[in-house]
PDB file of N, CA, C and O in Angstrom, chain B, residues numbered from 101:
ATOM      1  N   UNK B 101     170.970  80.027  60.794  1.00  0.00           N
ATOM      2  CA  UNK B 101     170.959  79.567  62.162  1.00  0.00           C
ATOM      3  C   UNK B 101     171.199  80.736  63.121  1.00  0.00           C
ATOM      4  O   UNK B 101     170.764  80.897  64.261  1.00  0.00           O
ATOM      5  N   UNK B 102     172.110  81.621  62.274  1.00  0.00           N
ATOM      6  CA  UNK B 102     172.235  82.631  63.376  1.00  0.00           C
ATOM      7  C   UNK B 102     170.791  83.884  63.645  1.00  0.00           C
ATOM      8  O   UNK B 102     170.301  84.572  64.540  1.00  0.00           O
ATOM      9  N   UNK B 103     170.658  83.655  62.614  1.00  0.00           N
ATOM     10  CA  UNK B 103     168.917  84.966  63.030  1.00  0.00           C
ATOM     11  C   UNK B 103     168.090  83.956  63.727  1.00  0.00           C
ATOM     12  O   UNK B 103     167.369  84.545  64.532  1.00  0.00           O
ATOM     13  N   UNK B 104     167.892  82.647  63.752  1.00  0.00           N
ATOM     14  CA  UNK B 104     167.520  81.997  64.898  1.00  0.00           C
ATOM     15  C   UNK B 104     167.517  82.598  66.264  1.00  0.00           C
ATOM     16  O   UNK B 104     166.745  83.342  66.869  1.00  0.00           O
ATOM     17  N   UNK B 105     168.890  81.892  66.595  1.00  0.00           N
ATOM     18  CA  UNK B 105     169.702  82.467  67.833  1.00  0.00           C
ATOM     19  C   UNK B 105     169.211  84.171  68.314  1.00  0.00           C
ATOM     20  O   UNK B 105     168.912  84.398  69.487  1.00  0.00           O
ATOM     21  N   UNK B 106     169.186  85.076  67.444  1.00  0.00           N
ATOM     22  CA  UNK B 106     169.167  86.188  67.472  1.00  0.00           C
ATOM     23  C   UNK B 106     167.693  86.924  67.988  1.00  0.00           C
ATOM     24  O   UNK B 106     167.480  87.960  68.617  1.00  0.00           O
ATOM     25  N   UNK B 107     166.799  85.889  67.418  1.00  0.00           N
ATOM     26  CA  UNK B 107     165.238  86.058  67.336  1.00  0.00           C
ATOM     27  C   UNK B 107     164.903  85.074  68.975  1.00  0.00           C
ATOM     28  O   UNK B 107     163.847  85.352  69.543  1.00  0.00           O
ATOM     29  N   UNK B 108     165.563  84.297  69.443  1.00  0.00           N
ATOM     30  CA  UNK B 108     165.114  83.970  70.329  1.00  0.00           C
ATOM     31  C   UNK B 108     165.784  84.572  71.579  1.00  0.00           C
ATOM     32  O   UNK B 108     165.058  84.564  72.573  1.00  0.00           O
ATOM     33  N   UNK B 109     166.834  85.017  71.716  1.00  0.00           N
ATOM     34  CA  UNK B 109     167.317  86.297  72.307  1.00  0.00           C
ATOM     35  C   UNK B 109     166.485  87.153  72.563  1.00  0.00           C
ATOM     36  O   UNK B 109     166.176  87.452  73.717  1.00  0.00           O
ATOM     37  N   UNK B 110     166.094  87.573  71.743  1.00  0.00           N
ATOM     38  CA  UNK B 110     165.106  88.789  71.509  1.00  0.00           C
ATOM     39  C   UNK B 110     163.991  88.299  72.082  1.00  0.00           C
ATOM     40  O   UNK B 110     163.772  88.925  73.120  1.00  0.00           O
ATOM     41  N   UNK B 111     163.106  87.380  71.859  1.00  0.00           N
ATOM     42  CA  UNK B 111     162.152  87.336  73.229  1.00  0.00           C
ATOM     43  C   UNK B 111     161.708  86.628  73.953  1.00  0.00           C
ATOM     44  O   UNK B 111     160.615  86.165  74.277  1.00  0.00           O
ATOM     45  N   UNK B 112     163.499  86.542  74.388  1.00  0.00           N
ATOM     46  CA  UNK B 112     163.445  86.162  76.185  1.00  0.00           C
ATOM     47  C   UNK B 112     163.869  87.947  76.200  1.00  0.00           C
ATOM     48  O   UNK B 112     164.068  88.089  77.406  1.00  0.00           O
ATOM     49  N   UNK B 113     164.048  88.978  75.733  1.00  0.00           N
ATOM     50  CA  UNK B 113     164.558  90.235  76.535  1.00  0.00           C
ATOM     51  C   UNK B 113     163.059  90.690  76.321  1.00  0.00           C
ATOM     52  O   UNK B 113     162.692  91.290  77.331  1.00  0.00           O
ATOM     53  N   UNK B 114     162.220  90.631  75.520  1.00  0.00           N
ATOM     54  CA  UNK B 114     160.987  90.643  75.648  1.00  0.00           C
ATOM     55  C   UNK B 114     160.264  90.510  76.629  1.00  0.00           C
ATOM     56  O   UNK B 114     159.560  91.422  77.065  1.00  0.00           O
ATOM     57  N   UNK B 115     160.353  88.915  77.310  1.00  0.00           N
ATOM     58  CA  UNK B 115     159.516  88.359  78.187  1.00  0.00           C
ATOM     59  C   UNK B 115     160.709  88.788  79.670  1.00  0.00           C
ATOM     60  O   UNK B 115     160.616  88.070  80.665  1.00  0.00           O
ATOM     61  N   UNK B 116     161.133  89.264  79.672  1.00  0.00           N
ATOM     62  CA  UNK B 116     161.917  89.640  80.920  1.00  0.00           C
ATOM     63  C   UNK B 116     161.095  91.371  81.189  1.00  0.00           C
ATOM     64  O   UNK B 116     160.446  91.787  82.148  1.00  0.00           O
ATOM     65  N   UNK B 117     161.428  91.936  80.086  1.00  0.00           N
ATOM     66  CA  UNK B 117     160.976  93.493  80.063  1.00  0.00           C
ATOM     67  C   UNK B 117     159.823  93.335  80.549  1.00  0.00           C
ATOM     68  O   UNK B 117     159.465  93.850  81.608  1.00  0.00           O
ATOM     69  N   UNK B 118     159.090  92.581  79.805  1.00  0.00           N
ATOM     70  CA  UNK B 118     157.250  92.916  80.227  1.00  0.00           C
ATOM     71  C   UNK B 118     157.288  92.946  81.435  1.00  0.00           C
ATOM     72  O   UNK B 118     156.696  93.763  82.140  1.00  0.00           O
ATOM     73  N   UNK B 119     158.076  91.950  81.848  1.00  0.00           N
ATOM     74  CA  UNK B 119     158.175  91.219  83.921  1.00  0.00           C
ATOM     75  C   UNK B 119     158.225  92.408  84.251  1.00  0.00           C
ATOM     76  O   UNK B 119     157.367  93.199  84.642  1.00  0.00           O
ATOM     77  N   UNK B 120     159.401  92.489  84.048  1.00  0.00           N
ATOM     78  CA  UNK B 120     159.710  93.854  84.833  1.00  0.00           C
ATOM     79  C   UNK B 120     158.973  94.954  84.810  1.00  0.00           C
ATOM     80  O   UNK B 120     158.833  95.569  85.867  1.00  0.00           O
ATOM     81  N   UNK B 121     158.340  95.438  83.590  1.00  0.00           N
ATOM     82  CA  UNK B 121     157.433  96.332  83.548  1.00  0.00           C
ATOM     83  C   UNK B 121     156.327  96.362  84.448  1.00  0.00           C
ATOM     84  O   UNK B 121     156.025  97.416  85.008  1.00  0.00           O
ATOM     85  N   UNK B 122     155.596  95.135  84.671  1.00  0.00           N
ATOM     86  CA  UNK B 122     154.430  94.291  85.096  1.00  0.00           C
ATOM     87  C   UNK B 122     154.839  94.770  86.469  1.00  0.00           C
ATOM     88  O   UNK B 122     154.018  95.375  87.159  1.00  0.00           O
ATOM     89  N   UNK B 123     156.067  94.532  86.906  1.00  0.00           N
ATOM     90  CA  UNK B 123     156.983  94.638  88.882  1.00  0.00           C
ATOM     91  C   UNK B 123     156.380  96.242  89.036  1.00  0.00           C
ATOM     92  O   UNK B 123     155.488  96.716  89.740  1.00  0.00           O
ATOM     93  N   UNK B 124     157.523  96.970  87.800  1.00  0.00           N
ATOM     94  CA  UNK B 124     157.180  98.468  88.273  1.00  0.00           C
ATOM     95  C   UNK B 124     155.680  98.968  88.476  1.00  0.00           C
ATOM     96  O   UNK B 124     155.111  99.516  89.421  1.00  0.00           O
ATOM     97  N   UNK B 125     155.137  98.425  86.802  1.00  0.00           N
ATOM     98  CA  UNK B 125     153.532  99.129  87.230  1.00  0.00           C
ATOM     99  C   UNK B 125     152.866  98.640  88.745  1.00  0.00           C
ATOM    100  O   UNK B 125     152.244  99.501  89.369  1.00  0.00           O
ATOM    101  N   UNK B 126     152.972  97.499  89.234  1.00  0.00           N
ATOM    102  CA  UNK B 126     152.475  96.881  90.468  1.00  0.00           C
ATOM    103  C   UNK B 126     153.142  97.703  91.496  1.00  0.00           C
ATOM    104  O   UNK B 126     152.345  98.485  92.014  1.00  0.00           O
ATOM    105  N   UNK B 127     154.660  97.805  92.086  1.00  0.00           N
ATOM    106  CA  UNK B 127     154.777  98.664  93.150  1.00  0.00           C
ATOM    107  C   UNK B 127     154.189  99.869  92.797  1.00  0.00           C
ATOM    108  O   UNK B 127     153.790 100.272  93.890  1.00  0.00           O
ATOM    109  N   UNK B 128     153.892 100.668  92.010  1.00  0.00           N
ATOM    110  CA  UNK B 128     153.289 102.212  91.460  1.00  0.00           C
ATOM    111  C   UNK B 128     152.108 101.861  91.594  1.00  0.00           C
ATOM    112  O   UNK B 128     151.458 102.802  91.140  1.00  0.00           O
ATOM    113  N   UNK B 129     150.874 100.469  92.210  1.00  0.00           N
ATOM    114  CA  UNK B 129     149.458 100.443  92.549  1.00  0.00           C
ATOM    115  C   UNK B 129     148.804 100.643  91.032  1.00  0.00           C
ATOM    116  O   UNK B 129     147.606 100.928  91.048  1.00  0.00           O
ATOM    117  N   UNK B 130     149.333 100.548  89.926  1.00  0.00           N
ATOM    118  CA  UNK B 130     148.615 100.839  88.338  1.00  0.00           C
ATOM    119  C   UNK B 130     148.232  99.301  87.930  1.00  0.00           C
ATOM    120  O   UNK B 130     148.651  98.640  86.981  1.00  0.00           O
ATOM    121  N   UNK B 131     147.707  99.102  88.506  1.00  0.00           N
ATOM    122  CA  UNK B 131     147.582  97.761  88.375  1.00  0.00           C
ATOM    123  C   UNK B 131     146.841  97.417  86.726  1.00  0.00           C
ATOM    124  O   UNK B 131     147.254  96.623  85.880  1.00  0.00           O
ATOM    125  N   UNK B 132     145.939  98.095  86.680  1.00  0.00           N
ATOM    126  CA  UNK B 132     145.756  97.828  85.047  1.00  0.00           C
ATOM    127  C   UNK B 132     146.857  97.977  83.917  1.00  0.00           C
ATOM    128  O   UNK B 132     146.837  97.461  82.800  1.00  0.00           O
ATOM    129  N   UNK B 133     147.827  98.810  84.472  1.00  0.00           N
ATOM    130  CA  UNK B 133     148.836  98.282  83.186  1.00  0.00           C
ATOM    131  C   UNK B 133     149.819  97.598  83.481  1.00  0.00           C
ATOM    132  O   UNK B 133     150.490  97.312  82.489  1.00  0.00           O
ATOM    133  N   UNK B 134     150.250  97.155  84.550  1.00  0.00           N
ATOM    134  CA  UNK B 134     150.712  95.837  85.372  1.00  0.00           C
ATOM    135  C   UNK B 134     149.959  94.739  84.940  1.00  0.00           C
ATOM    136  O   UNK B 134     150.594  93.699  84.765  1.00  0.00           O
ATOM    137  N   UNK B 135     148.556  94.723  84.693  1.00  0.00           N
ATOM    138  CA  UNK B 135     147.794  93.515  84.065  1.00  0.00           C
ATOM    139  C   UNK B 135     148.441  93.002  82.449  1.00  0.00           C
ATOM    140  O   UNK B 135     148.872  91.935  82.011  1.00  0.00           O
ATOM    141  N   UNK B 136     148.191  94.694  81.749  1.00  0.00           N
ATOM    142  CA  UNK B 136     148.692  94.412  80.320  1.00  0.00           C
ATOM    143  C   UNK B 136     150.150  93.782  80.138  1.00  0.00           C
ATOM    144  O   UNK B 136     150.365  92.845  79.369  1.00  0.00           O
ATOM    145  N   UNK B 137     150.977  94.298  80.804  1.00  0.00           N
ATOM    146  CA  UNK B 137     152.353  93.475  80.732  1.00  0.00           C
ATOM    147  C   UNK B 137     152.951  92.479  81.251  1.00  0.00           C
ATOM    148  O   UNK B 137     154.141  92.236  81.048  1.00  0.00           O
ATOM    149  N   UNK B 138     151.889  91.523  82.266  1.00  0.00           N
ATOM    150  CA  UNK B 138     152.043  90.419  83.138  1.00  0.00           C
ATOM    151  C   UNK B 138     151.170  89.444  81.239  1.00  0.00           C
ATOM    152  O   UNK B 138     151.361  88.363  80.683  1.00  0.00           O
ATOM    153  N   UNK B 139     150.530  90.313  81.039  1.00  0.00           N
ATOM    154  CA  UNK B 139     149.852  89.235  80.412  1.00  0.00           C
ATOM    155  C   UNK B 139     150.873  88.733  78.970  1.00  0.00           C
ATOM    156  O   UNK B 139     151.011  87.586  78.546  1.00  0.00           O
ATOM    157  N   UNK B 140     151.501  90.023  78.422  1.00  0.00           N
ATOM    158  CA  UNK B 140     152.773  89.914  77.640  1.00  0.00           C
ATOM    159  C   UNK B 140     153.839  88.838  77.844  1.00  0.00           C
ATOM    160  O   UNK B 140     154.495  88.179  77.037  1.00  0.00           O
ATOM    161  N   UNK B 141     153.793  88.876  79.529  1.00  0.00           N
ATOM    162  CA  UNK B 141     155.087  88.245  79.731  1.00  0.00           C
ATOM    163  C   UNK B 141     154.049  86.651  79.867  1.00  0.00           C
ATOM    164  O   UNK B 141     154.859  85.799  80.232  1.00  0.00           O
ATOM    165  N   UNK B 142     153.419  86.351  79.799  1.00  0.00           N
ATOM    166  CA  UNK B 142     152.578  85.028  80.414  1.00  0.00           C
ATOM    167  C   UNK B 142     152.689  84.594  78.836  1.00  0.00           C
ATOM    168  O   UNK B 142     153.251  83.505  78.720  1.00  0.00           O
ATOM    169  N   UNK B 143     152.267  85.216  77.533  1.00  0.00           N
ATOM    170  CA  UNK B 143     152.280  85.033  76.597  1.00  0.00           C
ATOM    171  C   UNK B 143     153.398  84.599  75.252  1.00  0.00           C
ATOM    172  O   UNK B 143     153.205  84.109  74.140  1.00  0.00           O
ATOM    173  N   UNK B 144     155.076  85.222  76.263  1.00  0.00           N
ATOM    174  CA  UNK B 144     156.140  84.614  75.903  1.00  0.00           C
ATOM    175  C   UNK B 144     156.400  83.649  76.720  1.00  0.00           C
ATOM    176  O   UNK B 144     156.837  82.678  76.102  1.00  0.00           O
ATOM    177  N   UNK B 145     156.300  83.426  78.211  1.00  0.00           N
ATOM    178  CA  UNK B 145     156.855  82.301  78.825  1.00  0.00           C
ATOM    179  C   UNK B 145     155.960  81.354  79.353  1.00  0.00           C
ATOM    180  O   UNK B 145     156.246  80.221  79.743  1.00  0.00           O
ATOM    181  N   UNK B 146     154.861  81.894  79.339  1.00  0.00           N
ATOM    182  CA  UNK B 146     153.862  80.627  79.729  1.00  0.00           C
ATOM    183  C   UNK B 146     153.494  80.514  81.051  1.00  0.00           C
ATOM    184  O   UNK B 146     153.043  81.470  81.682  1.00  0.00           O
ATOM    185  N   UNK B 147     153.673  79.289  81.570  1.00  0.00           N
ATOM    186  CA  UNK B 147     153.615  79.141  83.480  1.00  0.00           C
ATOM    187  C   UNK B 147     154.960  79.301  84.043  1.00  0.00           C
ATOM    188  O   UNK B 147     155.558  78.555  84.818  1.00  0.00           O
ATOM    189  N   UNK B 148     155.387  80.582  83.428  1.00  0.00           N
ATOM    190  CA  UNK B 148     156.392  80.485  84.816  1.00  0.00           C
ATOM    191  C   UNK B 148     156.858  80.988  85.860  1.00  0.00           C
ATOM    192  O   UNK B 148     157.181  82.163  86.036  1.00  0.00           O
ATOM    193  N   UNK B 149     156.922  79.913  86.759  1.00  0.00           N
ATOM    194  CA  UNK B 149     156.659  80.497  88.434  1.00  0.00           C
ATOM    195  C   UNK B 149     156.960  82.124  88.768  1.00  0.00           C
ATOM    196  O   UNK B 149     156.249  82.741  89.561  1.00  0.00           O
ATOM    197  N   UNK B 150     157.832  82.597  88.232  1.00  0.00           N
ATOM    198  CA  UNK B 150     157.712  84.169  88.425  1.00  0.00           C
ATOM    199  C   UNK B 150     156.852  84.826  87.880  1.00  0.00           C
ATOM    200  O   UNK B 150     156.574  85.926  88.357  1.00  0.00           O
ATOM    201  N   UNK B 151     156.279  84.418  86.893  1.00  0.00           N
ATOM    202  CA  UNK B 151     155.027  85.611  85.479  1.00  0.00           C
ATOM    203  C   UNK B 151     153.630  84.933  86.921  1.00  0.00           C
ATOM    204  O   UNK B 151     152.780  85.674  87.416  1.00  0.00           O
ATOM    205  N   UNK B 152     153.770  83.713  87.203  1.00  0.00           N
ATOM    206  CA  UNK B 152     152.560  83.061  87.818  1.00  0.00           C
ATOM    207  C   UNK B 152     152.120  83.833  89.188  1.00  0.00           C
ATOM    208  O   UNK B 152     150.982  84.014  89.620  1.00  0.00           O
ATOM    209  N   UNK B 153     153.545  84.284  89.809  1.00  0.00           N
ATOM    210  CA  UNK B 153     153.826  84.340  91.399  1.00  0.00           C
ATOM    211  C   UNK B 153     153.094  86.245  90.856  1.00  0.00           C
ATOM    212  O   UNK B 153     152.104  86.771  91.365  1.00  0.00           O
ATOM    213  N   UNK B 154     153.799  86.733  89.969  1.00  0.00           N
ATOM    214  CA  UNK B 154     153.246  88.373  90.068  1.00  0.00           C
ATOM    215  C   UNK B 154     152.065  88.556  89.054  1.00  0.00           C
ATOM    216  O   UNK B 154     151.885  89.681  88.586  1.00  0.00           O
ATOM    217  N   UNK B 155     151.242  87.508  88.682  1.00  0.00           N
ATOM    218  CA  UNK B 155     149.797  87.854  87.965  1.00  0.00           C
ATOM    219  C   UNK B 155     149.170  87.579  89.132  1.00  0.00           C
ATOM    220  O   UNK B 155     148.108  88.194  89.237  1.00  0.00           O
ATOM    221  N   UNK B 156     149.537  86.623  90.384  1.00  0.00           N
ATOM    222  CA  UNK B 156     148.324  86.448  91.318  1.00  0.00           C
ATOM    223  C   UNK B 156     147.936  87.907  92.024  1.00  0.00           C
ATOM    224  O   UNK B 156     146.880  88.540  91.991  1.00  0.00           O
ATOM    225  N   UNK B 157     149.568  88.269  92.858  1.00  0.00           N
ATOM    226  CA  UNK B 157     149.772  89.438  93.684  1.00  0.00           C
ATOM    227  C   UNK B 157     148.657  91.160  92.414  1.00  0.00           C
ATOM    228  O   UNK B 157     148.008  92.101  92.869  1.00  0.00           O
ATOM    229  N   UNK B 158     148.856  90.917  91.373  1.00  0.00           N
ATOM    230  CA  UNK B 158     148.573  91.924  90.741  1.00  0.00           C
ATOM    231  C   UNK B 158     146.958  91.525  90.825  1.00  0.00           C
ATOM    232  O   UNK B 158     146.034  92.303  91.061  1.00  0.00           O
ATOM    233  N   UNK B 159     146.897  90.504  90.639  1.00  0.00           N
ATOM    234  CA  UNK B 159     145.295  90.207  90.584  1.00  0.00           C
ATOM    235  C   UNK B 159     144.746  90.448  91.725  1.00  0.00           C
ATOM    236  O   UNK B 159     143.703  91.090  91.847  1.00  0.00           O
ATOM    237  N   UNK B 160     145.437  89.925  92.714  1.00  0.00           N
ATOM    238  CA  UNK B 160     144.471  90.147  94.280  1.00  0.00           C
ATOM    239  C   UNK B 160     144.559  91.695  94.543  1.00  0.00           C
ATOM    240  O   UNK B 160     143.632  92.295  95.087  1.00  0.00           O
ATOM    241  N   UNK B 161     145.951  92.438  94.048  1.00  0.00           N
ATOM    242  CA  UNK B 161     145.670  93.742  94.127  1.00  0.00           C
ATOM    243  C   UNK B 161     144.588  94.251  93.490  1.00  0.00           C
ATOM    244  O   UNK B 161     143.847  94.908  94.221  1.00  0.00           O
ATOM    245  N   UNK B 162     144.207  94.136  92.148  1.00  0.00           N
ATOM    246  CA  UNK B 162     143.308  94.861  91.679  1.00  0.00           C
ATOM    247  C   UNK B 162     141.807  94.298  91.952  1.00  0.00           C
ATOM    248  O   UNK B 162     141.033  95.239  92.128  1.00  0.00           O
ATOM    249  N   UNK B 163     141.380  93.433  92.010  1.00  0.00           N
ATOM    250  CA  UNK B 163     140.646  92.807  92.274  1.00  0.00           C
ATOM    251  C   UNK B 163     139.624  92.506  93.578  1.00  0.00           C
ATOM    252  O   UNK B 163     138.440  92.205  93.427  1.00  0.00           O
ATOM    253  N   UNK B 164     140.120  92.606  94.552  1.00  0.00           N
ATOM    254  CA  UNK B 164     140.252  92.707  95.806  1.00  0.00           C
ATOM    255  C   UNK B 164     140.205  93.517  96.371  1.00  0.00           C
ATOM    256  O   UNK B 164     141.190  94.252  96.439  1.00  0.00           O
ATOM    257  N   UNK B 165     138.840  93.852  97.189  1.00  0.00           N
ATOM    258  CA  UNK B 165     138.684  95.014  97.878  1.00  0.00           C
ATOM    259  C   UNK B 165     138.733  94.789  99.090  1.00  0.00           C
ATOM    260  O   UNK B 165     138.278  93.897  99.805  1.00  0.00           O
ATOM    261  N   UNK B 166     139.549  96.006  99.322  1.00  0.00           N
ATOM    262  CA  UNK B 166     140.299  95.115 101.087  1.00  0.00           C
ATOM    263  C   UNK B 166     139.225  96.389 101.875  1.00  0.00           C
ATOM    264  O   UNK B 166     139.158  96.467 103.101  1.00  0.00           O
TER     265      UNK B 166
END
C-alpha cells in the first residue's frame, strides 16, 4: 500500500513540474517546448482548469499570427 501512496505522489510532482515547465517555456516565447510539457501535464491530469487555461494561452501564442 505504501509504494502505492509513493507512486502516486510521484505523479502529481510530475504533473505539477511539466506545468511549471510548460509556465517557464511560455514566458521565455519557446512555445514549442511549452507545447511538449503542457501536453505531459494534460496527460497526467487531464482537463484541468490550469493545464486547460495555459495550453490555450500557449496555443494562441504559437499559433497566432498577430
Amino acid at each position: 500500500m505504501h509504494a502505492y501512496a509513493q507512486a502516486a505522489d510521484y505523479r502529481i510532482v510530475q504533473a505539477e513540474a511539466s506545468l511549471a515547465a510548460a509556465r517557464l517555456f511560455y514566458d521565455l516565447n519557446q512555445f514549442a517546448r511549452a507545447m511538449r510539457h503542457i501536453d505531459q501535464a494534460r496527460s497526467l491530469w487531464g482537463d484541468e482548469p490550469a493545464v486547460m487555461e495555459l495550453q490555450k494561452r500557449i496555443e494562441d501564442a504559437r499559433f497566432v499570427t498577430k
